[in-house]
N, C-alpha and C positions, 0 to 999 in steps of 0.2 A: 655587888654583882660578882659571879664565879666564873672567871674563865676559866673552861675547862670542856673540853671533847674528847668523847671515845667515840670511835667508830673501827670497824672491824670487818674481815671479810674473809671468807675459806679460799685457802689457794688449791685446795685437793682436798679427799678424805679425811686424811689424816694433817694438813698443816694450816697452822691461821697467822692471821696478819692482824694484830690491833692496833692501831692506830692512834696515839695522844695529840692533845693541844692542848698549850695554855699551862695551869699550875697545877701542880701535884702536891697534896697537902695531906694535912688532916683532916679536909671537909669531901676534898674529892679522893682521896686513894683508894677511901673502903668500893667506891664501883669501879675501879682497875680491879682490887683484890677477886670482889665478885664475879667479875667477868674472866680472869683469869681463870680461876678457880674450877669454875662452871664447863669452861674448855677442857682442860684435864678429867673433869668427871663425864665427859661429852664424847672422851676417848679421844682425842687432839694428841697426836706423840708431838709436835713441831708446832710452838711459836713463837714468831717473831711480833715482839715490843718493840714499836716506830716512835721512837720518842725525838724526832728530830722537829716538830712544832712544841715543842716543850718551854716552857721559858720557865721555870721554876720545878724544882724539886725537894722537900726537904726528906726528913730524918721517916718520915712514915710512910713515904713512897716509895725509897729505899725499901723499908721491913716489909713491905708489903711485895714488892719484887722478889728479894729474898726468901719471903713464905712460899710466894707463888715458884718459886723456880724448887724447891725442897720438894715442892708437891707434882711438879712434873718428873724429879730425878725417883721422886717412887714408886712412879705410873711409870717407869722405862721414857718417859718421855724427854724432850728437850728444849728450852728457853730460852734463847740469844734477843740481846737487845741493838737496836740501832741507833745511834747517838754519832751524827756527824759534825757534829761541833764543839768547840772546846767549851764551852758555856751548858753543853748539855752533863758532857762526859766529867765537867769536874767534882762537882759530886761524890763519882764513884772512884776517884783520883784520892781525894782527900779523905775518905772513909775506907783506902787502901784493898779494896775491893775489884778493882780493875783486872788483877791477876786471878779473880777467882769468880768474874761472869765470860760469857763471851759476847764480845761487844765489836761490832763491825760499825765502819763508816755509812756504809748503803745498806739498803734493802736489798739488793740484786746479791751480795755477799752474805749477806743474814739467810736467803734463803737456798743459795745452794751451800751452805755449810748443812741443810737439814735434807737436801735431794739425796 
């Protein structure tokens, strides 16, 4: 069995909130990639990735965040992630990444870095 949720919700015209649970894999990333992706083509400049129900992330939920944020920086748009725990955040620690997404503790910070 897959743990795994997305749920999502527009905070305004232009900004969204997706929301994770559970594991991010190879079985589940390609519908983050998806939904991601679909945002950006949907005209979304601002969203923020809540991955603070996360309990697992490996090497393809990474590339797939990665893809998705290159695909907002083309649309002019912008993709901060929330990771309020060190069990979420290390990950993007040990693949030296941390300096080069923007990553807040809360959602309330995620999303006025995009007001």
């Amino acid at each position: 069995m897959i743990d795994f949720g997305l749920s999502d919700e527009a905070v305004d015209d232009t900004t969204h909130v997706v929301s994770l649970r559970g594991e991010i894999d190879a079985l589940t990333a390609p519908k983050l990639g998806s939904r991601l992706f679909g945002l950006a083509d949907e005209g979304k400049l601002g969203v923020v990735v809540d991955l603070s129900e996360v309990t697992f992330m490996d090497s393809t939920g990474i590339g797939v965040l990665l893809h998705a944020l290159g695909h907002f920086s083309n649309r002019h748009g912008k993709l901060v992630l929330v990771c309020p725990t060190q069990r979420v955040l290390r990950p993007f620690e040990v693949t030296g990444l941390v300096g080069h997404l923007t990553i807040f503790s809360t959602r309330d910070e995620a999303l006025g870095c995009l007001a």
